[in-house]
C-alpha positions as a printed NumPy array, in Angstrom:
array([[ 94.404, 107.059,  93.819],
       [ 92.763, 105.039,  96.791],
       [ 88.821, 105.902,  97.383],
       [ 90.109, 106.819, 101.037],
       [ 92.845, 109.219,  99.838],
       [ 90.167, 110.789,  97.182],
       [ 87.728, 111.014,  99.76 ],
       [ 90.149, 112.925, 102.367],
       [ 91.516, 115.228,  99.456],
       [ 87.541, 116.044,  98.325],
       [ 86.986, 116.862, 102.316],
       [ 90.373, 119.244, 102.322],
       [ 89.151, 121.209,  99.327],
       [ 85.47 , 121.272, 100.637],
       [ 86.676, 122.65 , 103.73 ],
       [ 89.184, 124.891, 102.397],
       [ 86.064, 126.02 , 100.067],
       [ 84.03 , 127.266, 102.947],
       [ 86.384, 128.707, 105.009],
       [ 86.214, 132.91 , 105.802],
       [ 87.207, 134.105, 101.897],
       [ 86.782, 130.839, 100.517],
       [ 85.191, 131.136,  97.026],
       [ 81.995, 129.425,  98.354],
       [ 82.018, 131.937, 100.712],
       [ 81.479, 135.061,  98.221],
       [ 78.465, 132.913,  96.73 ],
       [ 75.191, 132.815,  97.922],
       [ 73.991, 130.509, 100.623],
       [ 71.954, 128.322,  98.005],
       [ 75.119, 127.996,  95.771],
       [ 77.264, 127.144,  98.771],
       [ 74.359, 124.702, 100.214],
       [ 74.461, 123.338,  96.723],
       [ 78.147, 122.823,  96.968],
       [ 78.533, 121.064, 100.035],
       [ 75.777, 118.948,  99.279],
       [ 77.442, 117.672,  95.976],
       [ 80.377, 117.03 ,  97.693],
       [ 79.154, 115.358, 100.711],
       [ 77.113, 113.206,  98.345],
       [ 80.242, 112.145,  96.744],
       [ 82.248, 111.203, 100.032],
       [ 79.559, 109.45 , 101.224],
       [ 79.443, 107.382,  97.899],
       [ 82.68 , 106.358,  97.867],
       [ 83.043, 105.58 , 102.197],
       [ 79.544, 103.21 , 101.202],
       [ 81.342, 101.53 ,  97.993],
       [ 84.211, 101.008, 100.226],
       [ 82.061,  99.212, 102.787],
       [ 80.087,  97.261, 100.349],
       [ 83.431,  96.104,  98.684],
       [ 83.01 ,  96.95 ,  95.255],
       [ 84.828,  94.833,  93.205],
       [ 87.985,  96.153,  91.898],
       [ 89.012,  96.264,  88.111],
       [ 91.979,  93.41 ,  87.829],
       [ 91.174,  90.357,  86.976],
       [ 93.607,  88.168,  88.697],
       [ 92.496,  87.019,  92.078],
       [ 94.492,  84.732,  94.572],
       [ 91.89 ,  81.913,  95.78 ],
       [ 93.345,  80.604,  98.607],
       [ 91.73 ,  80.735, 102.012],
       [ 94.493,  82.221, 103.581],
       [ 93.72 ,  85.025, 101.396],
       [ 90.398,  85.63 , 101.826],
       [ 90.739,  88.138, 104.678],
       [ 93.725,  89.93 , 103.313],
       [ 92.683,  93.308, 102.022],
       [ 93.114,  93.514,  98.502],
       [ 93.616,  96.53 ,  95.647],
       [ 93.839,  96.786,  92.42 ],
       [ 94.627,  99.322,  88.991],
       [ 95.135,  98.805,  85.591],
       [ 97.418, 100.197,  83.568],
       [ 98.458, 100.146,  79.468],
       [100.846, 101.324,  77.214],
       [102.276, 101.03 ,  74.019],
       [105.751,  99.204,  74.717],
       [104.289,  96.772,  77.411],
       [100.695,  96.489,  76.959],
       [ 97.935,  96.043,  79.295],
       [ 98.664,  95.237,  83.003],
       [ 96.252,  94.678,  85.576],
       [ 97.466,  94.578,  89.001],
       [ 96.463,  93.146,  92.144],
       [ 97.768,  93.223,  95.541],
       [ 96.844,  91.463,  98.849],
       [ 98.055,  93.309, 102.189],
       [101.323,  95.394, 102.041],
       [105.321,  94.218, 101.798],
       [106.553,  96.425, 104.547],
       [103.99 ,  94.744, 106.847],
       [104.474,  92.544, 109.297],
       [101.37 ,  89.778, 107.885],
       [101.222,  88.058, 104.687],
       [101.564,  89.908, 100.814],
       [101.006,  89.22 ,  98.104],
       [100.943,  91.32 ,  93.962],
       [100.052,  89.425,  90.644],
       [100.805,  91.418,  87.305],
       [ 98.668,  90.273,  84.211],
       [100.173,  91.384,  81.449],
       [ 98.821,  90.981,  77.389],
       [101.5  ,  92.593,  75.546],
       [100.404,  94.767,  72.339],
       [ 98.036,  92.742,  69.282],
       [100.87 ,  91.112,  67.263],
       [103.688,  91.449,  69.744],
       [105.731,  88.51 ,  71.123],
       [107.859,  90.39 ,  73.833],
       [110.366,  88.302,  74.416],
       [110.927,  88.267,  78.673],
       [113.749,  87.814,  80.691],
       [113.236,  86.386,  83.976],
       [116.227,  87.976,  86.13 ],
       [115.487,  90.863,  84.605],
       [111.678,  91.106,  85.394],
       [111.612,  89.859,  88.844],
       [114.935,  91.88 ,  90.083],
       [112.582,  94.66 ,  88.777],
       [110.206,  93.577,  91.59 ],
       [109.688,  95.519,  94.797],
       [110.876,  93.232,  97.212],
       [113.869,  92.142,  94.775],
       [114.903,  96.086,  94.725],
       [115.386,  95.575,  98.125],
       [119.288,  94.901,  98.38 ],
       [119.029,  93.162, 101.422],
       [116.957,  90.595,  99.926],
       [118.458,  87.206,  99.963],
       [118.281,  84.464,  97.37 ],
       [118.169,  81.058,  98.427],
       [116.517,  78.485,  95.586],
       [115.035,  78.428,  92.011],
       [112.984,  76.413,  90.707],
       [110.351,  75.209,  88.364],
       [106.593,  74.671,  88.794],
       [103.68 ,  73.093,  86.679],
       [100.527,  74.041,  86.613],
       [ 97.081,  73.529,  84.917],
       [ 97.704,  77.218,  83.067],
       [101.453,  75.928,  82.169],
       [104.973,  76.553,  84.233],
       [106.752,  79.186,  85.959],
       [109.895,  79.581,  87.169],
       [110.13 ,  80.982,  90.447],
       [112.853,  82.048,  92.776],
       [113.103,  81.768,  97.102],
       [114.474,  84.675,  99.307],
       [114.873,  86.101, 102.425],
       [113.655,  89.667, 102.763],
       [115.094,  91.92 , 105.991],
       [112.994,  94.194, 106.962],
       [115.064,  96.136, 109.594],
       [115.619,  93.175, 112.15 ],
       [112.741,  91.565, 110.939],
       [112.562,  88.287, 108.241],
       [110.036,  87.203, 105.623],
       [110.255,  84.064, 103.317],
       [109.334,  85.292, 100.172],
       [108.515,  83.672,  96.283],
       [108.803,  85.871,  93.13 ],
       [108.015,  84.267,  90.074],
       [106.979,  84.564,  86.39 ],
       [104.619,  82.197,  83.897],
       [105.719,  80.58 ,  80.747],
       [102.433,  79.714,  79.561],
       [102.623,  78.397,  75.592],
       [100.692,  81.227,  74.529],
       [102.401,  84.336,  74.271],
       [ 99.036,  87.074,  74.435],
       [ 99.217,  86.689,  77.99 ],
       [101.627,  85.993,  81.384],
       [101.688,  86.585,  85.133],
       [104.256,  87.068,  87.228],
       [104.564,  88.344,  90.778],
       [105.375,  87.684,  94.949],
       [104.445,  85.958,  97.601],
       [105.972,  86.767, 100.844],
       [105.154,  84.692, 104.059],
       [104.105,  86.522, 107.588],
       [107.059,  87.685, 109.571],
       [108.576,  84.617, 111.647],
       [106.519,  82.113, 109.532],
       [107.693,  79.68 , 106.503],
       [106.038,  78.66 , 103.737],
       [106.793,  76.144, 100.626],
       [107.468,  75.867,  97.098],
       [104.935,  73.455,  96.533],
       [102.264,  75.534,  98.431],
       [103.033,  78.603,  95.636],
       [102.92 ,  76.32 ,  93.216],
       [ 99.242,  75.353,  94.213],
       [ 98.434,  79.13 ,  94.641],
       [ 99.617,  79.555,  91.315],
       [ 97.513,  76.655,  89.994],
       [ 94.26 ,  77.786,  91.216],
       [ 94.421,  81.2  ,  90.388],
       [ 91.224,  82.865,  89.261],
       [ 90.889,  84.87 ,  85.543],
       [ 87.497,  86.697,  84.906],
       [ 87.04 ,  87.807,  81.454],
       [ 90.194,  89.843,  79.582],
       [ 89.637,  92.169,  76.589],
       [ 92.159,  90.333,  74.609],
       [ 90.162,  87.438,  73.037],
       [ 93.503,  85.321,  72.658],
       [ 94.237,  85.772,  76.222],
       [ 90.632,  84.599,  77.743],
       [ 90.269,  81.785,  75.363],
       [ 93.867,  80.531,  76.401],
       [ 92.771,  80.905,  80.449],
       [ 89.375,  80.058,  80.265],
       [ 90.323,  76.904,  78.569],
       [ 92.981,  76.332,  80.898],
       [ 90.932,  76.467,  84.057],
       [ 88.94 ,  73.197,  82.98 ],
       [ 92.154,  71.291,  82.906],
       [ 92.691,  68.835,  86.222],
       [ 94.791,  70.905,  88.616],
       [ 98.408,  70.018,  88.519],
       [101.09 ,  72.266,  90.821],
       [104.475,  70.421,  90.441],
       [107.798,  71.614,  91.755],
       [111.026,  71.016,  90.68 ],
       [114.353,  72.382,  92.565],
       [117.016,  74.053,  90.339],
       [120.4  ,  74.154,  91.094],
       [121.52 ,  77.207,  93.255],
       [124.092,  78.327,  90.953],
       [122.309,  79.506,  88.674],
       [120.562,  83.121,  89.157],
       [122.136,  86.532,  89.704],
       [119.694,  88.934,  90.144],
       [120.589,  92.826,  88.727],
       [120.709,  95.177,  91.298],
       [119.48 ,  98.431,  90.387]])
């Protein structure tokens, strides 16, 4: 949950609290005062973290300047089967303006999952969409290692955005990223510019040791964003 959607539900429940029969209400004015105050102190917490920008828990951060006005969110999430994932997204895909999500994933201590790329970004939220349309593949290079990456169109009810998904094949297996990128309505963008993106993505420190030593070593290598052009008869995505 969002600090603005905890913050309105804390004000609904306050209010419904000291409404005529409320349970505040059959309490005496000290316990009530008491009440309000707490909660109060606790909106105005969160509205002041929100303004300060208080950094949010994912460690994955796009470092482009185009993104560096795009609002950003993020959670992180872990489970047996998959691991942890820490998610990050810039903006929002049904918006007319630039998006963008990363997913860092470290699967479980001792676990090689093995990852199919078709199957992980047709599992994507813009690649769910059936109206999105693919129109390349390819390969990039980067300082952290490659990822193969896929171009398509996504409609958005009349409207058109360019769009990258893509997924990392870095040599080590504690750790990989995959994700979208999907231009501003009306604008295009490149497979060499995503490849850059890619390449200059930031890490801050991840609990699994294997995982920072492999970025943090990484990041001191020269930056490299290559692109290479598959041919376009290669991927079906599933549909869902």
């Amino acid at each position: 949950m969002s600090d603005g959607s905890f913050a309105d539900s804390l004000t609904r429940h306050i209010a419904t609290a000291t409404a005529p029969g409320g349970i505040l209400t059959r309490k005496s004015t000290l316990v009530v005062a008491a009440g309000i105050g707490v909660g109060l102190g606790i909106v105005a917490y969160l509205i002041l973290s929100a303004v300060r920008g208080e950094p949010n828990p994912a460690a994955v951060r796009i470092t482009e300047a185009a993104f560096a006005k795009v609002p950003t969110q993020s959670f992180i999430a872990e489970d047996a089967q998959t691991g942890r994932r820490e998610v990050r997204a810039y903006g929002k895909l049904d918006d007319t303006l630039m998006d963008a999500t990363l997913v860092l994933t470290m699967p479980p201590a001792g676990q090689s999952l093995t990852r199919d790329f078709e199957q992980e970004v047709s599992e994507l939220a813009p690649l769910r969409n059936t109206k999105a349309l693919v129109t390349g593949t390819f390969d990039f290079a980067t300082r952290y290692g490659g990822y193969r990456a896929v171009e398509f169109n996504l409609d958005l009810e009349v409207r058109w955005k360019q769009c990258f998904a893509f997924m990392s094949r870095f040599e080590s297996p504690s750790v990989y990223v995959k994700g979208w990128l999907c231009e501003e309505v009306g604008k295009k963008t490149s497979a060499d510019r995503i490849a850059c993106l890619l390449d200059t993505l930031s890490f801050s420190q991840v609990p699994s040791a294997e995982a920072d030593a492999f970025l943090q070593t990484r990041v001191t290598r020269d930056p490299l964003c290559a692109v290479r052009r598959l041919p376009d008869a290669g991927l079906r995505l599933r549909r869902r």
